[in-house]
MARMIDO-843249 format. One record per residue (C-alpha): x negated, y, z. Coordinates in steps of 0.02 Angstrom, whole numbers, plus 32768, in hexadecimal, padded with zeros to 4 digits. Example, Ala and Ser with C-alpha at 12.3 -4.5 7.8 and 13.67 -1.06 7.14 Angstrom:
<pts>
7D997F1F8186;7D547FCB8165;
</pts>
This chain:
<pts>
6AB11F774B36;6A551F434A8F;6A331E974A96;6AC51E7B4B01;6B4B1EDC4A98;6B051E8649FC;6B141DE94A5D;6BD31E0C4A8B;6C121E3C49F1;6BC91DAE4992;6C1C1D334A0D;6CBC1D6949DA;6CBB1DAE4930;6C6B1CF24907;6C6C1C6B4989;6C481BE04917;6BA21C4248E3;6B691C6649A8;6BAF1BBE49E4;6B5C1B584954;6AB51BBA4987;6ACA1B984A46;6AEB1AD54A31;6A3C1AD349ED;6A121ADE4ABB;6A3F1A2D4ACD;6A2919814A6B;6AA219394A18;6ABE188649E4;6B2218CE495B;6B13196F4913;6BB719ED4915;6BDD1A0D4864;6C841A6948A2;6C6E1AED4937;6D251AF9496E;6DD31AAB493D;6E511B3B492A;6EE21AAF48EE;6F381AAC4986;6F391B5149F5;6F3E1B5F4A8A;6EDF1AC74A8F;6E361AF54A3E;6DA51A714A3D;6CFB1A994A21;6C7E1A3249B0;6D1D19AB499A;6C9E19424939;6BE519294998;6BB118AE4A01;6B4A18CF4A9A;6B2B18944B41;6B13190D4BD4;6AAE18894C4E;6A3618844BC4;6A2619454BB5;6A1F19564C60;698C18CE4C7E;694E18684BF0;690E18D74B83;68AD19384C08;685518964C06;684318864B5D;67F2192F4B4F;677319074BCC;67BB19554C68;67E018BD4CB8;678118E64D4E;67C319924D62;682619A44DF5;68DE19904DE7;693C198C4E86;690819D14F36;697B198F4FB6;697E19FA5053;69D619BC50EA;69AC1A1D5188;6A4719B151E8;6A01190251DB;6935194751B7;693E1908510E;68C819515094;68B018F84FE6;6889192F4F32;68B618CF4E98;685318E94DEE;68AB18CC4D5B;687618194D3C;689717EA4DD4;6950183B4DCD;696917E74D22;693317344D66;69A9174A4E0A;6A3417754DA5;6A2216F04D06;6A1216734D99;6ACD16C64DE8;6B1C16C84D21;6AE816114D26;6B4915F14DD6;6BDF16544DB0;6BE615EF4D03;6BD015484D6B;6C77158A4DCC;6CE3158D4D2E;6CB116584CFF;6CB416814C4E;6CB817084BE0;6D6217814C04;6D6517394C9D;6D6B17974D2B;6D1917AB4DE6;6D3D17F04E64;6CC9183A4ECF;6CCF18624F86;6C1818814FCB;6BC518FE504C;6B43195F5006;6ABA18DC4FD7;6A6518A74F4E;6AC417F64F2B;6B4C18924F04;6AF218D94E6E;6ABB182A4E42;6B6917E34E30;6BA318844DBF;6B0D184F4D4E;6B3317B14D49;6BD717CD4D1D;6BA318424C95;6B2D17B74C4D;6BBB17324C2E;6C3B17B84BF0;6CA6179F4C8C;6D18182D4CC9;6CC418674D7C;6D3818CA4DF0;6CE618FD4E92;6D47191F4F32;6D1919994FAD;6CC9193A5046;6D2A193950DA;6DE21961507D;6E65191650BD;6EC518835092;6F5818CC503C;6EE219294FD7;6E8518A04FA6;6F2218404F69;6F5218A54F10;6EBA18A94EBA;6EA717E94EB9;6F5A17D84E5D;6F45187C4DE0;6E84181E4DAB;6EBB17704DB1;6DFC17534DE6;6DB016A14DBB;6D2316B64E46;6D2C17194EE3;6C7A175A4F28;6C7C17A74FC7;6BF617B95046;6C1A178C50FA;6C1C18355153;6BEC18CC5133;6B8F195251C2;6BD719F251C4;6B5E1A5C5245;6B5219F252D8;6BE8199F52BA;6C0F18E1526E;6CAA18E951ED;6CD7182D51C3;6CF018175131;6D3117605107;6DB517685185;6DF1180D510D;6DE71793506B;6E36170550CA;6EDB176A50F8;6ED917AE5047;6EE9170C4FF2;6F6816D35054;6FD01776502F;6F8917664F65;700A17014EFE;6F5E16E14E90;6EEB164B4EC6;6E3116614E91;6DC415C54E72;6D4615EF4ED8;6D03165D4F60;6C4E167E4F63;6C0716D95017;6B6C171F504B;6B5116E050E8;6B0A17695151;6AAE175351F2;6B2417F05260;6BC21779522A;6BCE16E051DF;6C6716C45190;6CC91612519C;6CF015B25102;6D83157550DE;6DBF14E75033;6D6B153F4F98;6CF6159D4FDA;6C31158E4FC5;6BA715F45006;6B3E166C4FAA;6AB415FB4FA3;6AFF154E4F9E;6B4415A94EF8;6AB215DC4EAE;6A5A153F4EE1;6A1714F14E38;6A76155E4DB2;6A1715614D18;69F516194CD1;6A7C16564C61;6A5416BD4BB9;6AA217624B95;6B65174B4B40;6B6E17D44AAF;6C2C18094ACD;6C89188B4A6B;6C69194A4A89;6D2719704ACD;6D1D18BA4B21;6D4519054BD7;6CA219024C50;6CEE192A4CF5;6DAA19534D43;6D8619B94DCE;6E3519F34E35;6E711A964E7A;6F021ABA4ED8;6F9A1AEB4E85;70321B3C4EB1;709D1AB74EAF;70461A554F2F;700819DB4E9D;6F4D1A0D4E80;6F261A374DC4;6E9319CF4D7F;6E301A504D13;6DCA19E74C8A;6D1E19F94C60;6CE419BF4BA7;6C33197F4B84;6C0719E84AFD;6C481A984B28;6C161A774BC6;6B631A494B9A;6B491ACB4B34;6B981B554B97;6B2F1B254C33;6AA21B3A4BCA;6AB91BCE4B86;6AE11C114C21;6A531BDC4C88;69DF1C3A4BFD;6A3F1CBD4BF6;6A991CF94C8C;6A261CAD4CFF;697A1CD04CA4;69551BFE4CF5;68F91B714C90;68591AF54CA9;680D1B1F4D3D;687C1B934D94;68E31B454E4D;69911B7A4E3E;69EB1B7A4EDC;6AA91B814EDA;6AE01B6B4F9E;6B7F1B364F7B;6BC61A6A4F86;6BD119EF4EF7;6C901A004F10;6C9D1AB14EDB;6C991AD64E27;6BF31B3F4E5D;6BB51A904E84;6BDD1A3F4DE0;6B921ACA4D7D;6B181B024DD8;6AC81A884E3F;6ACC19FB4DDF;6AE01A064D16;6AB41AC94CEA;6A031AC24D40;69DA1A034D03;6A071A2E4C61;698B1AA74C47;68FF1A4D4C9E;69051ABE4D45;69031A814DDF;69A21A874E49;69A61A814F10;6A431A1A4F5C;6A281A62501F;6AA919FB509F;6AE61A6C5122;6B161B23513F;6A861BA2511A;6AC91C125175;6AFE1C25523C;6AAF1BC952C4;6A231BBC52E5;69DD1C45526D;6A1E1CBE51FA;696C1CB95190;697D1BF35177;69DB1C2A50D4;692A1C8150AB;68A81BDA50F4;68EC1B8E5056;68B61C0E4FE4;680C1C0A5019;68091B4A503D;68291B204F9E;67FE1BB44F26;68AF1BE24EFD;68BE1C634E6A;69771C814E61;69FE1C654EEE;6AA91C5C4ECC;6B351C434F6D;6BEE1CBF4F9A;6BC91D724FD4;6C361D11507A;6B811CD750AA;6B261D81507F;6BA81DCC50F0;6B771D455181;6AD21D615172;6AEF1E205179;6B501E13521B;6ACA1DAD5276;6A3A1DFE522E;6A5F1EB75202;699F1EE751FE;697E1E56519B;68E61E225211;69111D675218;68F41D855156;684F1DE15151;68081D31519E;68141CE75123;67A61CF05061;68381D124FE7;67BD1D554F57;67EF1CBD4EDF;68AC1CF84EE5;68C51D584E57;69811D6D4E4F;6A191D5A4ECE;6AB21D234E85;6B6A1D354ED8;6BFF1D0C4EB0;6CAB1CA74EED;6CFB1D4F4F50;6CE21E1B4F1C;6C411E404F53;6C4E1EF04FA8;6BDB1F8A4F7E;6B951F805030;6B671EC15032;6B281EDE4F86;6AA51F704FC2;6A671F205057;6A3B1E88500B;69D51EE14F75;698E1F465008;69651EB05085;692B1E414FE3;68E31EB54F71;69161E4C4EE8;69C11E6F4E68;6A641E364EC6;6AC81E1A4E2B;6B7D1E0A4E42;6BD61D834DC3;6C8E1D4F4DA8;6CCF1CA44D7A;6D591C314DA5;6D6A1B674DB4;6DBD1B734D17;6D431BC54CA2;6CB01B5F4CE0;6C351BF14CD6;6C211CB34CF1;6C9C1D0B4C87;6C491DAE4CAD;6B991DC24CEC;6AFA1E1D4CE1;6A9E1DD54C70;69DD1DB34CB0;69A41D4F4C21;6A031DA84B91;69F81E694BB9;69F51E9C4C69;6A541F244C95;6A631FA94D2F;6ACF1F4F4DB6;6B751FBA4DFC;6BAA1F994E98;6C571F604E99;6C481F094DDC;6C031E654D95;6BC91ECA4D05;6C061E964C52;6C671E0A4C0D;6C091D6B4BD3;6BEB1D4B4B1C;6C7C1CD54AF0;6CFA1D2E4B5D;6D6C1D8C4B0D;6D941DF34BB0;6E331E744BB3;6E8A1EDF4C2C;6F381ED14C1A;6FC61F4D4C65;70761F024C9C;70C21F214BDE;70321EC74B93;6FD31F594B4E;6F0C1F7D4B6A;6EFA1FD14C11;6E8620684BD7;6DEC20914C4B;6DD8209D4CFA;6EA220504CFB;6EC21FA94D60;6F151F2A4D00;6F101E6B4D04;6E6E1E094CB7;6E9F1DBD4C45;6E251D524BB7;6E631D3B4AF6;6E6D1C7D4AB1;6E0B1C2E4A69;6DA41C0F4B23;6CEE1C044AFB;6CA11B464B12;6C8F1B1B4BD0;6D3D1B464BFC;6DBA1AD04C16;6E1C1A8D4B7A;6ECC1A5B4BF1;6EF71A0B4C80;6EE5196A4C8B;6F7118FF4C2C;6FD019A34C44;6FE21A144BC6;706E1A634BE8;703F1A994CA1;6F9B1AD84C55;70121B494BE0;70771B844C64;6FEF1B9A4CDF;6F761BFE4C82;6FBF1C2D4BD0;707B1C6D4BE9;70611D194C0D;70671DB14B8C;70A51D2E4B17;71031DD84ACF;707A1E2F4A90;70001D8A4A74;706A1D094A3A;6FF01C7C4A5A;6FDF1CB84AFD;6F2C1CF94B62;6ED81C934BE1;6F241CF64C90;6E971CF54D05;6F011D264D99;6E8C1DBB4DC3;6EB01E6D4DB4;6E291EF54D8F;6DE11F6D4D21;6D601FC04C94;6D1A203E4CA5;6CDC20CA4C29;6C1E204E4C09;6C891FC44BF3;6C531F6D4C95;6CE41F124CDA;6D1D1F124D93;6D821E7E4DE7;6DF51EC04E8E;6E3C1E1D4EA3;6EE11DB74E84;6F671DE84E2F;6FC41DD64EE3;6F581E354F41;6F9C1ED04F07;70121F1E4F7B;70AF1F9D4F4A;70AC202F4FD2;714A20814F8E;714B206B4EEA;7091208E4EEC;70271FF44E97;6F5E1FFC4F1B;6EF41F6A4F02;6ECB1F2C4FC3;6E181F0F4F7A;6E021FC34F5B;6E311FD75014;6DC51F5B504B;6D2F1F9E4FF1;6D4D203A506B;6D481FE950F4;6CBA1F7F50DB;6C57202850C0;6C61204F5178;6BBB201851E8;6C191FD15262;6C6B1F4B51EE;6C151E8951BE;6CAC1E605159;6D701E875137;6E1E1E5450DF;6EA81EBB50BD;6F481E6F50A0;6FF21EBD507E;70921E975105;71451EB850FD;71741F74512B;72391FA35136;721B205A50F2;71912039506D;719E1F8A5030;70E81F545062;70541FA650C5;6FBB1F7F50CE;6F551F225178;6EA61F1F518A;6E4A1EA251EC;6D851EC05201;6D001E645249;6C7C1EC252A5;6BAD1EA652A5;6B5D1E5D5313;6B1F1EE45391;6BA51F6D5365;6BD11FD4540A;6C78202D53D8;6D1A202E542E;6DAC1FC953A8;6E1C206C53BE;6DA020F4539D;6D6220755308;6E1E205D52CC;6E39210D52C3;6D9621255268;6DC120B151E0;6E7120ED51CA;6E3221A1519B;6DB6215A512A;6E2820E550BD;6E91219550CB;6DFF21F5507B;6DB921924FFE;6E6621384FB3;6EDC21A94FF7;6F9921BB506C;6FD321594FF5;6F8020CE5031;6FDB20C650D8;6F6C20685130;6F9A207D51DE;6F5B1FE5523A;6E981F995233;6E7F1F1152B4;6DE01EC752F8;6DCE1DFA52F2;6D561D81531A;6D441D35527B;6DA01D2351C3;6E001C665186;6D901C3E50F4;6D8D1BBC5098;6CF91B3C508F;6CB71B884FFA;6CA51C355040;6D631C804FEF;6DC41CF55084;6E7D1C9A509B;6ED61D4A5073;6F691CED5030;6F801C8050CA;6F751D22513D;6FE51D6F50D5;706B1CDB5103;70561CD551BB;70571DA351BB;70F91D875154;71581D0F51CD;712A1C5D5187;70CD1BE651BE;70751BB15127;70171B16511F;6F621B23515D;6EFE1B0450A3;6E911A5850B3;6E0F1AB05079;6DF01B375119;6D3F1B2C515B;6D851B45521E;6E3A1B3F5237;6E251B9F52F2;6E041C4452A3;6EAA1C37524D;6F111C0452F5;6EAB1C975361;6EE61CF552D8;6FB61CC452DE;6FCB1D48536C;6F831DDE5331;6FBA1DCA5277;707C1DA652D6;70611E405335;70D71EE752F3;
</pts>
């Protein structure tokens, strides 16, 4: 670990030195003469006096350097046939002309937008756009539901709604302005404007206020690039909290620019020329980093694909992209690794398919288990590198890092922290957690630039969300991550999962992702959760629910009984699993994260509310029974 330990210790025995050296990645319209402002912890801002503007790092001055015929954008959408590319001038011209529209509706800088758009191009316009006047973007997950979308609506206090018409999820038609509609009649907040994208599956009907995409574009002169502040906020992008109200985690311009950057170099080993696929949605955080500014900023190409890659009709369609458009690295959840697993244990609807451009597959969004992570190197014959980040920090925390020092993968781990992150391991009385000890993840302030600087116009949630704990031993607080895990002796670092998904088998602290990791090691399992449930005599015991491959010829009790003894073997009586149950299917959400929480509830007795954000609410309700059952 040379380069890389070098690397580390610099970023945190002298940020200002390695963040000073990284913001030479992008241009400034004003040079940072002061890296961060310590004056008022928690609340550290980095390069508190530059000027930039992220539209133009993203676009312009690819243009300026000659690479204005370079490809930019390949949209991908096998559900309407769609197949278009974008090169960078053209993406610049497209969105100048949208900066001048949104303008001609009253947008200005601080401003905000909200945005509430299927996976299409007009969706990675708009954030540009946005990002060109110094307006506030917030996207919305397409297809959310009303009372999420209020809420949103009235937290943003958006100027300018943009929303697309409907949205195509697999074969079927999710309207989308009848969504928006109900939403603004439950939003206290009026907007100016609505601007939809009239699509051909389902027109939407307009109502006072509202224009179409191209009526509003019609005649709107170019606008420039707006030079706005580095901590001027780029985008608000919302998460659910657990109060009900969602938390809207802010995203700087400068921090954010240069983090991205760096990042893309660095963890990804991506820049001019490379196609960086991240099959995720523009809604996710994966989307805003990943899809649309990390890849643009360094001049790669960046693939927006509409529709699910995996399932019906073909478990290699993930794959025809790859070699249809030259894809070096891929990025989606190990939740679609798993899928294609299931359908296509001998990988042959793979091995169709010319994959030699990938270079690297990148996972992350769930714990990526040992057995997933071998087949796929196997099947691919590329590095599956595991990775760990949340919504909040904006970019990996801990990684392997391709274009810095690249390291031997461990199954189980996402390697090493991130330079920048100040990563600990923390036992209940705040003390380290030595090696090879679970703890909770924790990550020392001052967060590096990327991550978010508060909530926004909430402080004091942002303190007591993410900064209360071990105020004993760190008075200023550490940035709680919610995560539990571990180092080990190398100083690789191994995420189990929340903080709540440890169970207490009495008195006995077992993470259920060290169970799970067990069971997903048997042949005969595709995928699995465990979750803890009440028990009169121990306090909790674990449940495990698997999902089988496709093809598997075993009867559930032999199976059951099999599992059982191997959870016993490998973790131990102590365990006390007792009960493995074969299902259909998993809840997940939309962006690929098992609903272990939500199980947890209905297992419990309650009948929680089903999260907006489930990709298929059925699985849950065939579920009820058997998670109900003694």
């Amino acid at each position: 670990m040379g380069a890389y330990r070098d690397t580390y210790e610099r970023s945190l025995s002298d940020p200002d030195w390695f963040w000073r050296d990284a913001a030479a990645g992008v241009d400034w319209e004003r040079m940072p003469m002061r890296v961060l402002d310590r004056d008022r912890p928690p609340f550290y801002r980095w390069f508190p006096d530059a000027e930039l503007n992220t539209c133009h790092n993203a676009l312009d001055r690819h243009v300026a350097a000659g690479r204005g015929e370079d490809t930019a954008l390949i949209y991908d959408s096998p559900v309407t046939g769609t197949l278009r590319t974008y090169t960078f001038r053209e993406l610049r011209d497209e969105v100048a002309v949208c900066a001048g529209a949104l303008r001609r509706l009253g947008v200005d800088q601080g401003d905000r937008v909200v945005i509430y758009m299927a996976m299409v191009p007009e969706a990675i316009i708009t954030m540009l756009a946005c990002a060109r006047l110094g307006a506030v973007h917030s996207v919305v997950f397409g297809g959310f539901g009303p009372k999420e979308l209020a809420a949103r609506i009235d937290d943003a206090r958006p100027k300018v709604v943009v929303a697309t018409s409907c949205g195509i999820e697999g074969s079927r038609v999710v309207a989308y302005k009848p969504l928006l509609d109900a939403a603004l009649a439950e939003a206290a907040h009026r907007p100016a404007h609505c601007v939809i994208l009239q699509r051909g599956q389902a027109p939407g009907e307009l109502g006072p206020g509202d224009l179409t995409w191209d009526d509003a574009l019609a005649g709107a002169p170019e606008a420039a690039c707006v030079p706005v502040a580095a901590t001027d906020p780029l985008y608000i992008l919302y998460t659910s909290g657990t109060t009900g109200r969602p938390k809207g985690i802010v995203r700087d311009n400068g921090g954010h620019a240069v983090a991205l950057a760096w990042s893309m170099a660095n963890v990804y080993a991506t820049g001019p020329g490379d196609v960086f696929w991240a099959a995720s949605d523009v809604g996710w955080v994966v989307g805003h980093s990943y899809i649309v500014y990390g890849p643009l900023l360094v001049g790669a190409t960046t693939v927006l694909y509409e529709g699910k890659p995996v399932g019906t009709p073909d478990a290699g369609a993930f794959f025809r992209v790859v070699e249809q458009h030259g894809v070096t690295a891929l990025f989606t959840a190990p939740t679609a690794i798993r899928a294609i697993r299931k359908e296509d244990p001998a990988g042959t609807l793979i091995r169709k398919y010319d994959t030699a451009t990938l270079r690297t597959l990148f996972l992350a969004g769930e714990r990526l288990d040992p057995q997933t992570y071998e087949w796929a190197g196997q099947i691919l014959g590329v590095p599956v590198v595991d990775h760990w980040w949340q919504t909040e920090t904006g970019w990996p925390v801990a990684a392997n890092l391709r274009g810095l020092e690249p390291m031997p993968t461990r199954p189980g781990s996402p390697s090493v922290p991130v330079p920048g992150f100040d990563v600990r391991i923390l036992q209940p009385d705040g003390t380290p957690a030595p090696p090879d000890v679970d703890g909770a993840i924790v990550i020392a302030l001052p967060l590096p630039p990327g991550c978010l600087p508060t909530l926004w116009q909430d402080d004091e949630r942002f303190v007591a969300s993410y900064l209360s704990a071990f105020t004993g031993t760190y008075p200023d607080g550490v940035y709680l991550t919610g995560d539990g895990g571990r180092f080990d002796a190398d100083g690789y670092l191994y995420v189990m999962g929340r903080t709540d998904d440890v169970i207490n088998v009495a008195g006995h602290r077992l993470s259920t992702g060290s169970m799970e990791e067990v069971l997903a090691a048997h042949p005969a399992v595709a995928e699995c959760a465990v979750i803890g449930v009440d028990d009169d005599l121990k306090g909790q015991v674990p449940r495990g629910l698997v999902v089988l491959k496709a093809g598997v010829d075993t009867t559930h009790d032999v199976l059951e009984r099999e599992l059982v003894a191997l959870v016993r073997q490998r973790i131990g009586a102590v365990a006390s699993l007792r009960r493995v149950q074969v299902v259909p299917a998993l809840p997940k959400t939309r962006s690929g994260k098992i609903l272990r929480k939500t199980m947890r509830g209905i297992a419990g007795g309650d009948d929680p509310a089903v999260p907006s954000t489930i990709e298929d609410a059925s699985v849950l309700d065939a579920l009820r029974p058997i998670l109900r059952s003694p």
